[in-house]
VMD Tcl script that builds the backbone (N, CA, C; Angstrom):
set m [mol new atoms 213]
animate dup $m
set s [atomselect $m all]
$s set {name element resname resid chain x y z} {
  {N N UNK 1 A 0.829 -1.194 0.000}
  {CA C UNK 1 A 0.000 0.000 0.000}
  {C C UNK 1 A 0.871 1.254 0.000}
  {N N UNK 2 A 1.970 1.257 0.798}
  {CA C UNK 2 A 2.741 2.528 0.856}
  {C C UNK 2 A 3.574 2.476 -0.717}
  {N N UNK 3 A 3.982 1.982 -1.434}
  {CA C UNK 3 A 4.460 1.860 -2.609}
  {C C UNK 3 A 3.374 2.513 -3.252}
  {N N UNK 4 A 2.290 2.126 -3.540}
  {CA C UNK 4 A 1.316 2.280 -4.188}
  {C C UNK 4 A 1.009 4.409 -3.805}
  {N N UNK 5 A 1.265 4.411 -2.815}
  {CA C UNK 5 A 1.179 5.634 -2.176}
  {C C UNK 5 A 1.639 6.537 -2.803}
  {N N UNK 6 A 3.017 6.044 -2.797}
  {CA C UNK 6 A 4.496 6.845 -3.298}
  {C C UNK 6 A 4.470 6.942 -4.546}
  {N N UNK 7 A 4.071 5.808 -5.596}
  {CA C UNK 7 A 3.608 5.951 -6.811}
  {C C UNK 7 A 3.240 6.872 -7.363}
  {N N UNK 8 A 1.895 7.110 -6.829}
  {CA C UNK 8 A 0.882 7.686 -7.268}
  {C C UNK 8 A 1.131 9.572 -6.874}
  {N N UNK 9 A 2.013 9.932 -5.644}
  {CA C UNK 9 A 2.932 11.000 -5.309}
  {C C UNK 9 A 3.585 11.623 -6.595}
  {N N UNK 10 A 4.471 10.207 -7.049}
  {CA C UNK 10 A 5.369 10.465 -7.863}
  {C C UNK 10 A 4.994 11.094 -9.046}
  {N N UNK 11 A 3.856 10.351 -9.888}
  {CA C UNK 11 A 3.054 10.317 -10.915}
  {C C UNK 11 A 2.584 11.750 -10.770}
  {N N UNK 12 A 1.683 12.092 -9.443}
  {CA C UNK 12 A 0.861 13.729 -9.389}
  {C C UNK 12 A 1.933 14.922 -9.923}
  {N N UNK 13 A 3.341 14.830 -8.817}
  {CA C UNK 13 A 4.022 15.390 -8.966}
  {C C UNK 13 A 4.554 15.659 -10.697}
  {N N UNK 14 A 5.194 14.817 -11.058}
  {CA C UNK 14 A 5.863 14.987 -12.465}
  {C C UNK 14 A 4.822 15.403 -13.332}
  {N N UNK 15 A 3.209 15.229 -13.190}
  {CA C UNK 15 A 1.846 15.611 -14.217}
  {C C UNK 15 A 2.077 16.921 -13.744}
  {N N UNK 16 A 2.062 17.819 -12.864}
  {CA C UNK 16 A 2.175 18.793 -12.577}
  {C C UNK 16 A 3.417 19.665 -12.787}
  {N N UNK 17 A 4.208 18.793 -12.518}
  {CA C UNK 17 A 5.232 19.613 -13.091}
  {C C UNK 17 A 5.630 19.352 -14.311}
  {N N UNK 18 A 5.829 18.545 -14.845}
  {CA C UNK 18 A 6.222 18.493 -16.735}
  {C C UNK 18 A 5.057 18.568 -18.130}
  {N N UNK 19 A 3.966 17.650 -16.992}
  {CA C UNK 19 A 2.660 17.118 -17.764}
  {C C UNK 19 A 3.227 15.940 -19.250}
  {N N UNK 20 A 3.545 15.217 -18.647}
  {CA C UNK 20 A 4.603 14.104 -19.992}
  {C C UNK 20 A 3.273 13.578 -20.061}
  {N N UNK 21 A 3.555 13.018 -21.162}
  {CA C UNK 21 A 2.426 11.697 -21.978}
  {C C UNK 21 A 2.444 10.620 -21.263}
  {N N UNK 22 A 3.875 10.304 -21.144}
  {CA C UNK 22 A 4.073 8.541 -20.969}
  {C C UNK 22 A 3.396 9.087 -18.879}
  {N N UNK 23 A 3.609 10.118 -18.152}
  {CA C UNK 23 A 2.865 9.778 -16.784}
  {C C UNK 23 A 1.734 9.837 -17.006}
  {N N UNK 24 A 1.195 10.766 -17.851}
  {CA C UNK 24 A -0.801 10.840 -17.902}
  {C C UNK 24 A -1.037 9.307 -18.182}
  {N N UNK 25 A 0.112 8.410 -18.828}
  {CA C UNK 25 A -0.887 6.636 -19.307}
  {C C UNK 25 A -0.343 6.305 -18.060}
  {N N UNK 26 A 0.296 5.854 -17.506}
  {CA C UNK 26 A 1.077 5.513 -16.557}
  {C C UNK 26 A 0.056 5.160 -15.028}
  {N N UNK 27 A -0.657 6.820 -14.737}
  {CA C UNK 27 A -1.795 6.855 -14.014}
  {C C UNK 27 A -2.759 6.340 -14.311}
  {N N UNK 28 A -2.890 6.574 -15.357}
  {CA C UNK 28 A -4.298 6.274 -16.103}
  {C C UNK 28 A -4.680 4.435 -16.106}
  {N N UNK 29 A -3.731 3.809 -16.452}
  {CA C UNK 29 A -3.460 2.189 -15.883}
  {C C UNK 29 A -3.580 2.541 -14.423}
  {N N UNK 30 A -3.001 3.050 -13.643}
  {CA C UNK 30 A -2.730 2.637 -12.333}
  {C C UNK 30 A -3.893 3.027 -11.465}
  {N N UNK 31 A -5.097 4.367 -12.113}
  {CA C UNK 31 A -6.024 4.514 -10.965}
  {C C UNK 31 A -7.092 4.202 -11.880}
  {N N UNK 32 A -7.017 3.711 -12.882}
  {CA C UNK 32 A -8.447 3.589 -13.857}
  {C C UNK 32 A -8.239 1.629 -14.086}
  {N N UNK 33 A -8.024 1.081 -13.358}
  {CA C UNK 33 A -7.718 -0.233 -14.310}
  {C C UNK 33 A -8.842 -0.919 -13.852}
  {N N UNK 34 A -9.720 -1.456 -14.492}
  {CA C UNK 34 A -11.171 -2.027 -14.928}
  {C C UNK 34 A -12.127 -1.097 -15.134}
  {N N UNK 35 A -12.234 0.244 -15.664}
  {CA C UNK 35 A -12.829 1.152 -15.816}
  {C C UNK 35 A -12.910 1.693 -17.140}
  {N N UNK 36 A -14.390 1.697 -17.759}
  {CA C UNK 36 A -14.656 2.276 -18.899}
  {C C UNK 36 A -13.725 3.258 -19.433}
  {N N UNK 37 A -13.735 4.582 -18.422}
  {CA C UNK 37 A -12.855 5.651 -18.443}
  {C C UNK 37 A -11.490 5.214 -18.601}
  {N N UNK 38 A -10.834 4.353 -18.306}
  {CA C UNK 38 A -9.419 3.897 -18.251}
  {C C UNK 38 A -9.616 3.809 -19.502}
  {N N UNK 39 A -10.348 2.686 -20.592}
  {CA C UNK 39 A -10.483 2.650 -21.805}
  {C C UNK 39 A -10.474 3.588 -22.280}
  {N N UNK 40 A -11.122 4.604 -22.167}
  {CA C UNK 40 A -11.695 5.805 -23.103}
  {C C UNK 40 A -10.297 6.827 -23.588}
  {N N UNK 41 A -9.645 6.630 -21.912}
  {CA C UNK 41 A -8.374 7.664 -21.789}
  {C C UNK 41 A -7.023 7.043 -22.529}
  {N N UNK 42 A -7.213 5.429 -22.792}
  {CA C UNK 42 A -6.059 4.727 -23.464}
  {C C UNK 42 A -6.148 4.716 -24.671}
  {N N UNK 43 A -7.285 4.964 -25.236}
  {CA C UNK 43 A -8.003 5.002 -26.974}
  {C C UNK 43 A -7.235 6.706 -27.155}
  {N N UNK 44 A -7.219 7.378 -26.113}
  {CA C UNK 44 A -7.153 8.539 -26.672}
  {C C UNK 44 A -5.942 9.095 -26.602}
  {N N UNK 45 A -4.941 8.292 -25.830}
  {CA C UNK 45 A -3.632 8.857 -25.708}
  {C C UNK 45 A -2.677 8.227 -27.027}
  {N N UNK 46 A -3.647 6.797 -27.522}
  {CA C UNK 46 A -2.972 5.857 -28.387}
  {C C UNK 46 A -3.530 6.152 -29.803}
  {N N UNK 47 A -3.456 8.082 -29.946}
  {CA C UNK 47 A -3.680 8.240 -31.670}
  {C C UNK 47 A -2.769 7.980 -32.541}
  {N N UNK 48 A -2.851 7.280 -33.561}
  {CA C UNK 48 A -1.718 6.550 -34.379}
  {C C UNK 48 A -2.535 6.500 -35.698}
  {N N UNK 49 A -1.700 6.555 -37.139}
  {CA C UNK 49 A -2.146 6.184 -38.237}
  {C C UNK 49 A -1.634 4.857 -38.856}
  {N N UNK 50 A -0.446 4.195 -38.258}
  {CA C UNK 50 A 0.007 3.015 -38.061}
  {C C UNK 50 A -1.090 2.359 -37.696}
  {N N UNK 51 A -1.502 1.942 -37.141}
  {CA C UNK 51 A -2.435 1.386 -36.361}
  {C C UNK 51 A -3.954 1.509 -36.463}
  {N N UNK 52 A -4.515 0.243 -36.649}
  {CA C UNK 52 A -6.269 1.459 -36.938}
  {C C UNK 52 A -6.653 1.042 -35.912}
  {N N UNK 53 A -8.250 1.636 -35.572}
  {CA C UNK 53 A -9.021 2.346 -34.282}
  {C C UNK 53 A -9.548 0.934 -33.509}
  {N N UNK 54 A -9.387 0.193 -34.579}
  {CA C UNK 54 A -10.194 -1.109 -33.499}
  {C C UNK 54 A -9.229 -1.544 -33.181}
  {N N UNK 55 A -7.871 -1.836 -33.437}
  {CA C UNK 55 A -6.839 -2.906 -32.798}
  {C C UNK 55 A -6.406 -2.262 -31.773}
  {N N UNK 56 A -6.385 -0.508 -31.818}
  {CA C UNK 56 A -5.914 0.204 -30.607}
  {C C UNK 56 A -7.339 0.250 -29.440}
  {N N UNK 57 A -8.370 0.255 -29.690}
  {CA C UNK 57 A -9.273 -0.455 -28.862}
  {C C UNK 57 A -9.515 -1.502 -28.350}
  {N N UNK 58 A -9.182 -2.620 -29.205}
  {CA C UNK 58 A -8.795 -4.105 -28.389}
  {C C UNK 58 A -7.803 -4.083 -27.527}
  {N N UNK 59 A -6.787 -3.499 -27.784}
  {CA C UNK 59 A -5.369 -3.460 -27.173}
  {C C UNK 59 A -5.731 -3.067 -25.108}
  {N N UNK 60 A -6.299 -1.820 -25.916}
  {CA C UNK 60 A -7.191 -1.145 -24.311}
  {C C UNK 60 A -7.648 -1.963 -23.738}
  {N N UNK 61 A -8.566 -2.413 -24.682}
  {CA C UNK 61 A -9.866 -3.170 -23.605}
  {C C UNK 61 A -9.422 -4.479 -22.931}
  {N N UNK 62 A -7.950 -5.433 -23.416}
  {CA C UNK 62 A -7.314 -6.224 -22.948}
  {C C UNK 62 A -6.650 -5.385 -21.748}
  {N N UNK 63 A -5.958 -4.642 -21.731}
  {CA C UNK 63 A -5.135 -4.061 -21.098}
  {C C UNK 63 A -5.613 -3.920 -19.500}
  {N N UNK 64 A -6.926 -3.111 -19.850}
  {CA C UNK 64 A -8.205 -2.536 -18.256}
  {C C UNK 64 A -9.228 -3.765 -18.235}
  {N N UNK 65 A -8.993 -4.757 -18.683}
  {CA C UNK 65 A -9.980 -5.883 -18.395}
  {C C UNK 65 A -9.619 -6.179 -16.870}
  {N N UNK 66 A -10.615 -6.752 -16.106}
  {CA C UNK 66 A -10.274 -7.383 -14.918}
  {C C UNK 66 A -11.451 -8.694 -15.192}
  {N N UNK 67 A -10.223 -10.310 -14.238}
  {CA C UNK 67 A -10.965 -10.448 -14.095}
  {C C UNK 67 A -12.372 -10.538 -12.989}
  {N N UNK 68 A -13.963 -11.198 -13.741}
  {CA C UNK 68 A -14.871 -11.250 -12.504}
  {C C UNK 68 A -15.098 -12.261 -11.621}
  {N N UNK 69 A -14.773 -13.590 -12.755}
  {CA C UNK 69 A -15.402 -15.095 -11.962}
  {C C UNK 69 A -14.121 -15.580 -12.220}
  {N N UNK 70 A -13.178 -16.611 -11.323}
  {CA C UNK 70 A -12.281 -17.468 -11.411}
  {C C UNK 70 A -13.002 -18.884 -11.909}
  {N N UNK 71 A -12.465 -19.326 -12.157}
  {CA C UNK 71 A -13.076 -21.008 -12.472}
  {C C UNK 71 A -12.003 -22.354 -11.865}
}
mol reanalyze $m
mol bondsrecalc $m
mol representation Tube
mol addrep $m
């Protein structure tokens, strides 16, 4: 939990002070992960013309999946 603490310190800090790309995803995994919004914010940081819109949406939606039922 205290890692997780310090993390997330670290992350506020450097968004505030530099505002980098790679910390806005960084957080965005770390306080959004099984969350629509986590998706929404990973579709949107991951604009690319390499790449088209559904594979960078699958990519997401693997990424913030959690799972619900073990078996």
């Amino acid at each position: 939990m205290n890692k997780f603490i310090v993390l997330a310190c670290v992350c506020g800090a450097a968004y505030l002070l530099y505002d980098l790309q790679s910390v806005k995803q960084t957080a965005n995994e770390a306080l959004r992960a099984g969350t629509l919004k986590g998706v929404e914010t990973c579709v949107a940081y991951s604009k690319s013309d390499l790449v088209s819109a559904e594979t960078t949406r699958n990519v997401c939606i693997e990424s913030f999946q959690k799972v619900l039922l073990q078996q």
